[in-house]
FIDREN-846523 format. One record per residue (C-alpha): residue number from 1; x, y, z negated. Coordinates in nm, 2 decimals, padded with zeros to 4 digits. Each point is the difference from the previous one (the first is absolute). Last residue first. Example, Ala and Ser with C-alpha at 12.3 -4.5 7.8 and 13.67 -1.06 7.14 Angstrom:
<rec num="2" px="01.37" py="-00.11" pz="-00.71"/>
<rec num="1" px="-00.14" py="-00.34" pz="-00.07"/>
This chain:
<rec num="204" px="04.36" py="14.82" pz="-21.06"/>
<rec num="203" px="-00.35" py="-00.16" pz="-00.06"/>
<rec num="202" px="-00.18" py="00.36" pz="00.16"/>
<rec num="201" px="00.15" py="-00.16" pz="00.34"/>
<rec num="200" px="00.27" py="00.29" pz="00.10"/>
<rec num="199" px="00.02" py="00.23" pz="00.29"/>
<rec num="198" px="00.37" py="00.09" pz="00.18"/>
<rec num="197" px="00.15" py="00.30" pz="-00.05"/>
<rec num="196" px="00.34" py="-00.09" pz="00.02"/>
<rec num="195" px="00.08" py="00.19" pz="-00.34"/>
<rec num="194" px="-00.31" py="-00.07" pz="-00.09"/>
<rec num="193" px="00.01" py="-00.39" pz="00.03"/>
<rec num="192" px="00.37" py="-00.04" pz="-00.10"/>
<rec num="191" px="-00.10" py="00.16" pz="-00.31"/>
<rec num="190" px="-00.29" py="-00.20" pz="-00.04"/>
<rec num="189" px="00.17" py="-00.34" pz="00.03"/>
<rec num="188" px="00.27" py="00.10" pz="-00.21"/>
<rec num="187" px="-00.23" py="-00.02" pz="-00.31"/>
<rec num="186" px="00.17" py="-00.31" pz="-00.18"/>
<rec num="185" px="-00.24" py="-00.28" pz="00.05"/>
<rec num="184" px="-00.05" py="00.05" pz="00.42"/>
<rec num="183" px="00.40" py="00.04" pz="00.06"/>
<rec num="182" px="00.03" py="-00.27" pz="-00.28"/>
<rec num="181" px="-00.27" py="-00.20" pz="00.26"/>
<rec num="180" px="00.19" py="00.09" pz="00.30"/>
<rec num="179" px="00.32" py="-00.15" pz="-00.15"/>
<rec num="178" px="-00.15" py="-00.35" pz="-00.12"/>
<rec num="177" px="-00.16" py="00.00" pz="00.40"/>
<rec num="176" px="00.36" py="00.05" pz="00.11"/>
<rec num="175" px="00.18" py="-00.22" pz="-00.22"/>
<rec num="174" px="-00.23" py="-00.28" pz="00.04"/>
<rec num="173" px="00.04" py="00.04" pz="00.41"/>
<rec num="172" px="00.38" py="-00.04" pz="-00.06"/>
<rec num="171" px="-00.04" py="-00.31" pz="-00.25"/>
<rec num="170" px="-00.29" py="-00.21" pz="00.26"/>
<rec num="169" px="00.27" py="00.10" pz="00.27"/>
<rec num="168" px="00.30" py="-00.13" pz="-00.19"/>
<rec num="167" px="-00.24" py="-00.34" pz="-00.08"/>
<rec num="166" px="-00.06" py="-00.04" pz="00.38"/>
<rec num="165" px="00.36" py="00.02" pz="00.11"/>
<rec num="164" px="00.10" py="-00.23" pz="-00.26"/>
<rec num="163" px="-00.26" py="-00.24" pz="00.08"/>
<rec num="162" px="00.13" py="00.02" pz="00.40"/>
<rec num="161" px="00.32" py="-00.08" pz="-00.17"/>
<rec num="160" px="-00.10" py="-00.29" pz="-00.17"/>
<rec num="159" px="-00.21" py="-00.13" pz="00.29"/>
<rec num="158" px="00.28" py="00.01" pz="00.26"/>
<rec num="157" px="00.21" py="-00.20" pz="-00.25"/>
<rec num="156" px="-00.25" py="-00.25" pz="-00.09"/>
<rec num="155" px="-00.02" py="-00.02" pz="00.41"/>
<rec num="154" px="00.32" py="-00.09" pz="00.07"/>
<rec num="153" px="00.04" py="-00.26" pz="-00.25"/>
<rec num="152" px="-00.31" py="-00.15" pz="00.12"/>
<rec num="151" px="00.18" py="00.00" pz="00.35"/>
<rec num="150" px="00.27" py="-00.14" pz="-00.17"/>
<rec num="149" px="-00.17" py="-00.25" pz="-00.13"/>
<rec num="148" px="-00.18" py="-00.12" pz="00.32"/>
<rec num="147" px="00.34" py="00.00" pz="00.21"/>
<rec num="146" px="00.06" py="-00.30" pz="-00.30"/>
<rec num="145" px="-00.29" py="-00.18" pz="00.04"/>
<rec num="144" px="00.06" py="00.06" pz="00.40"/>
<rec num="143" px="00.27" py="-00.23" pz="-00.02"/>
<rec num="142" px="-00.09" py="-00.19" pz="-00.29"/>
<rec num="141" px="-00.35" py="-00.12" pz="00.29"/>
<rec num="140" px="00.26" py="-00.05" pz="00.28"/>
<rec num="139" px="00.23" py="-00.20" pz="-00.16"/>
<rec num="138" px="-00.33" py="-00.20" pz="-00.11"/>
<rec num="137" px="-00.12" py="-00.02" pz="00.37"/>
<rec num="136" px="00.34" py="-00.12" pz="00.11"/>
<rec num="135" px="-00.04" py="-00.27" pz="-00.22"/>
<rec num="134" px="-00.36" py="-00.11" pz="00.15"/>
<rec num="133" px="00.17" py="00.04" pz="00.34"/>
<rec num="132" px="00.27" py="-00.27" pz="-00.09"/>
<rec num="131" px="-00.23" py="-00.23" pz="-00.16"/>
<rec num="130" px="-00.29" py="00.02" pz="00.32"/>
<rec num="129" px="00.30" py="-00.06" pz="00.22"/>
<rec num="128" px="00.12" py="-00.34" pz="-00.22"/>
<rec num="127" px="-00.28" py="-00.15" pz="-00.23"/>
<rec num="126" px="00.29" py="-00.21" pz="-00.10"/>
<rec num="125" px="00.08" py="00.29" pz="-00.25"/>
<rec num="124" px="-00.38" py="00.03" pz="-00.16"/>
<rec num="123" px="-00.28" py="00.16" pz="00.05"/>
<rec num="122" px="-00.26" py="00.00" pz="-00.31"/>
<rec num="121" px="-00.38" py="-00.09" pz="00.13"/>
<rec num="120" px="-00.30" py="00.21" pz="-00.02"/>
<rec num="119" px="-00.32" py="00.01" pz="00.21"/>
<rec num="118" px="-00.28" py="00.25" pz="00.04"/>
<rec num="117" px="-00.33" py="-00.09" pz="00.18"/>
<rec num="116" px="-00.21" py="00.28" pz="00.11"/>
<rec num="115" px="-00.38" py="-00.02" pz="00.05"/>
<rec num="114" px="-00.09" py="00.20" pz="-00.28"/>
<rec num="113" px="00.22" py="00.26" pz="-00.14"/>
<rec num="112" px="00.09" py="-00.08" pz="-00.37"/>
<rec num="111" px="-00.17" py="00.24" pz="-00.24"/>
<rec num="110" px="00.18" py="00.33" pz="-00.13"/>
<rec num="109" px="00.22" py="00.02" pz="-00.29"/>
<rec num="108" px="00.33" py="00.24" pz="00.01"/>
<rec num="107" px="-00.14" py="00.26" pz="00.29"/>
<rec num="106" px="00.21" py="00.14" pz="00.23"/>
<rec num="105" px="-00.05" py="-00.30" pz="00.26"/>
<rec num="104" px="-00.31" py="00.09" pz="00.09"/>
<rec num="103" px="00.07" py="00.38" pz="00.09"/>
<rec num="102" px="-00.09" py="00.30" pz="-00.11"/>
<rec num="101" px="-00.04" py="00.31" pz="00.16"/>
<rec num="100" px="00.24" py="00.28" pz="-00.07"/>
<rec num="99" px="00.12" py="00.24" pz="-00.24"/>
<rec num="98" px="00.33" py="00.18" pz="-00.06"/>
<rec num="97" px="00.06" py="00.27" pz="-00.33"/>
<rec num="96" px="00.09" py="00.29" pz="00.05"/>
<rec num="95" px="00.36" py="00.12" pz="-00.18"/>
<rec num="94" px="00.12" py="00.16" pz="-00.34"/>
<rec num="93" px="-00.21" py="-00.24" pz="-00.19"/>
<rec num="92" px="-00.23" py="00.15" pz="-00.26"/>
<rec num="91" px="-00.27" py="-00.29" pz="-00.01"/>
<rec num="90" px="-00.16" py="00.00" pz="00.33"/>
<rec num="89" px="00.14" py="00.23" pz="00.32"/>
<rec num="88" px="-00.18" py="00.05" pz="00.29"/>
<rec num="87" px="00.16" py="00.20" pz="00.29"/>
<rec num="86" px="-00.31" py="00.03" pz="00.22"/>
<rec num="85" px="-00.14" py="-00.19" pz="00.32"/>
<rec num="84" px="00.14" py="-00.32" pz="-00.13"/>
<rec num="83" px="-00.15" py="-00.06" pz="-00.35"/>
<rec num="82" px="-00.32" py="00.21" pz="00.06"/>
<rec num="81" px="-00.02" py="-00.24" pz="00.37"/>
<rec num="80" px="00.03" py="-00.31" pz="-00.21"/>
<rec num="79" px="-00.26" py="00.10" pz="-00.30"/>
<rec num="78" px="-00.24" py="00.06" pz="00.27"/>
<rec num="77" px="00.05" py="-00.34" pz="00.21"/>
<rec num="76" px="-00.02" py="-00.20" pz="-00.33"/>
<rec num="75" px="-00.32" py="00.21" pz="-00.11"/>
<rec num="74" px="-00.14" py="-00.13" pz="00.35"/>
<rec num="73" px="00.15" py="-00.33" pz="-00.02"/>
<rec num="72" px="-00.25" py="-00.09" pz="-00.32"/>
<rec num="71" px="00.02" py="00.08" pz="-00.42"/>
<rec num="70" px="00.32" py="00.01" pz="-00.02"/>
<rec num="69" px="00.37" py="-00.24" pz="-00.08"/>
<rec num="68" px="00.30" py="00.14" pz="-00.05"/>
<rec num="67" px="00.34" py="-00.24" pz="00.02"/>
<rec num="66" px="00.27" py="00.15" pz="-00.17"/>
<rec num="65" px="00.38" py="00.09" pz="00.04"/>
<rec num="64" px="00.28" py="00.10" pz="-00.21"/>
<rec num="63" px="00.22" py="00.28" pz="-00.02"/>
<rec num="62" px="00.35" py="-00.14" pz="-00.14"/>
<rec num="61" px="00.15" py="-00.09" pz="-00.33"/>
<rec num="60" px="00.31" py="-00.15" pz="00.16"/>
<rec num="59" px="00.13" py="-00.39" pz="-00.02"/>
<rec num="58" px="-00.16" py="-00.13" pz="00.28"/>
<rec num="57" px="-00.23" py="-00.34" pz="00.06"/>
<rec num="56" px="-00.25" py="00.09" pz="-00.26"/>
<rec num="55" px="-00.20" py="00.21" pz="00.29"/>
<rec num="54" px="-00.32" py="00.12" pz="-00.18"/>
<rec num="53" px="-00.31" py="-00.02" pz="00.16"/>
<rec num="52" px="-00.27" py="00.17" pz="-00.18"/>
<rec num="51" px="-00.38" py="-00.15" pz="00.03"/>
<rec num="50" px="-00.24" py="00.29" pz="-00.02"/>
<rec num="49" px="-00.43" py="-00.09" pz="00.04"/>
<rec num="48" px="-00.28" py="00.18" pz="00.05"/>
<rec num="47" px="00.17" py="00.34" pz="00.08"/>
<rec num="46" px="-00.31" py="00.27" pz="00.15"/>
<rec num="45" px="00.09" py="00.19" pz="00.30"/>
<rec num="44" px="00.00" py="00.35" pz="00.13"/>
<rec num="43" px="00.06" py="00.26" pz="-00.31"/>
<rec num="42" px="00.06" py="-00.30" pz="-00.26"/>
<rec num="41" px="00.33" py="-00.10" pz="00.16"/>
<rec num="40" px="00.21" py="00.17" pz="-00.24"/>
<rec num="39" px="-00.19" py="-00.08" pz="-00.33"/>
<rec num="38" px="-00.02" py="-00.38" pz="00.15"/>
<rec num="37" px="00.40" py="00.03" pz="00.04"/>
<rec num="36" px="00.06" py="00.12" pz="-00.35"/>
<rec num="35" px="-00.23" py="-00.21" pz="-00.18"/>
<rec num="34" px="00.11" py="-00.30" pz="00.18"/>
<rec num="33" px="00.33" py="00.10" pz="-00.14"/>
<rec num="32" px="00.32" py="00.21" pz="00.14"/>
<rec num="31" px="00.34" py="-00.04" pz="-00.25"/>
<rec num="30" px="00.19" py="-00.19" pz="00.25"/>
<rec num="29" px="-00.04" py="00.30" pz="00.25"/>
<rec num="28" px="-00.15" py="-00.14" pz="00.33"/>
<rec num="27" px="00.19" py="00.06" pz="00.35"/>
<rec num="26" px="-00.26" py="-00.25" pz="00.08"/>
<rec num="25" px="-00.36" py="-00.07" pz="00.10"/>
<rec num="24" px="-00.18" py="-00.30" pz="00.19"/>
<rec num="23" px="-00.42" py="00.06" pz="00.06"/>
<rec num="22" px="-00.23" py="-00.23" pz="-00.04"/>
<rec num="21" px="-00.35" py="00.06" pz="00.15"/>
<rec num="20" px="00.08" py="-00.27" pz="00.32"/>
<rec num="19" px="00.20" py="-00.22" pz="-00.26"/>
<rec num="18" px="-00.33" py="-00.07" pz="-00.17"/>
<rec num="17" px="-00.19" py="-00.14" pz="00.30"/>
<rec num="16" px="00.28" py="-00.23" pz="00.10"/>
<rec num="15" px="-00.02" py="-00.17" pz="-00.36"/>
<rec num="14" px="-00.39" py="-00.01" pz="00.06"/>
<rec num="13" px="00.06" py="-00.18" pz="00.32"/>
<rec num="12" px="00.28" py="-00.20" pz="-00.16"/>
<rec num="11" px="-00.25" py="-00.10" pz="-00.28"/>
<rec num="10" px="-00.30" py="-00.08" pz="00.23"/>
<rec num="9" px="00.27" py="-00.24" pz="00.24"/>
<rec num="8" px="00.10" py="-00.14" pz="-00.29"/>
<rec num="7" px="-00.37" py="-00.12" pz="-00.14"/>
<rec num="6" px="-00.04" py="-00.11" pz="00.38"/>
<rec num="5" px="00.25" py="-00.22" pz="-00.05"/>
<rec num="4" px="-00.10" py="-00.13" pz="-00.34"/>
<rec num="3" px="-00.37" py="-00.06" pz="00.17"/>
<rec num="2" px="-00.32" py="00.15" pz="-00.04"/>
<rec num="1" px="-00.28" py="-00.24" pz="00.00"/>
């Protein structure tokens, strides 16, 4: 007969099983589907499942994150190295997007671990040293809350401009290509052509 703890044990095993062909990707655009990232994997893995994580703790519309699972590790492994190898960018953003494996703890529902005991109890003032360190631990955690803003605000400004870049190059190489086809509408192509004696397709 198959007991409750060996039920768990199954579960974890299967939950262990599925992060192996998970993979972790940020540096998202907001507006990026399941659609969009199963159309951009489709040439070495196939998407099973998405699960965005969106960080609801800051104020600013930022790239967000999602957990990928494929078929098996061996897609997992393939859509990593694509990812890393090469800049890969996914939904128009002006920068790569990262990618790694992921990790238990990234995922929002997973089965409890078998074998560990958790306990929970609120410290208090007379608890004394294990008080004062649990305070210092809060400082510590606004602390680096706010050095984390400001890195975020950092980085929104990095990414604007790096968009601005991007969109003045998409505008110049529009004006060029838009230029060589009045060149190739308006005749000019052929008069450049013999007076530099260069040999035309029979479409010009």
């Amino acid at each position: 007969m198959v007991t409750s703890h060996e039920d768990a044990k199954k579960a974890y095993a299967d939950f262990e099983k599925k992060v192996k062909r998970t993979i972790y990707i940020d540096h998202l655009s907001p507006q990026v589907t399941s659609s969009v990232l199963k159309a951009a994997l489709a040439q070495c893995a196939n998407v099973v499942d998405v699960e965005f994580i969106v960080n609801y703790t800051i104020p600013y519309d930022i790239p967000s994150a999602a957990l990928v699972e494929l078929d098996d590790e061996i897609q997992a492994k393939a859509a990593l190295d694509l990812m890393n190898d090469f800049p890969f960018i996914i939904g128009g953003m002006p920068r790569p997007v990262r990618a790694t494996c992921a990790k238990p703890d990234m995922f929002r529902e997973r089965p409890p671990r078998p074998d560990i005991k958790k306990e929970f109890r609120w410290v208090k003032q007379e608890d004394g040293t294990e008080y004062e360190g649990m305070k210092k631990l809060r400082i510590l955690a606004k602390r680096q809350e706010a050095e984390n803003m400001a890195l975020i605000k950092n980085q929104l400004e990095e990414e604007k401009e790096l968009a601005k870049q991007q969109q003045e190059l998409l505008d110049g190489n529009y004006k060029k290509y838009d230029m060589l086809e009045n060149v190739v509408q308006n005749g000019n192509m052929k008069s450049l052509a013999q007076h530099y004696g260069v040999s035309l397709a029979d479409e010009f």
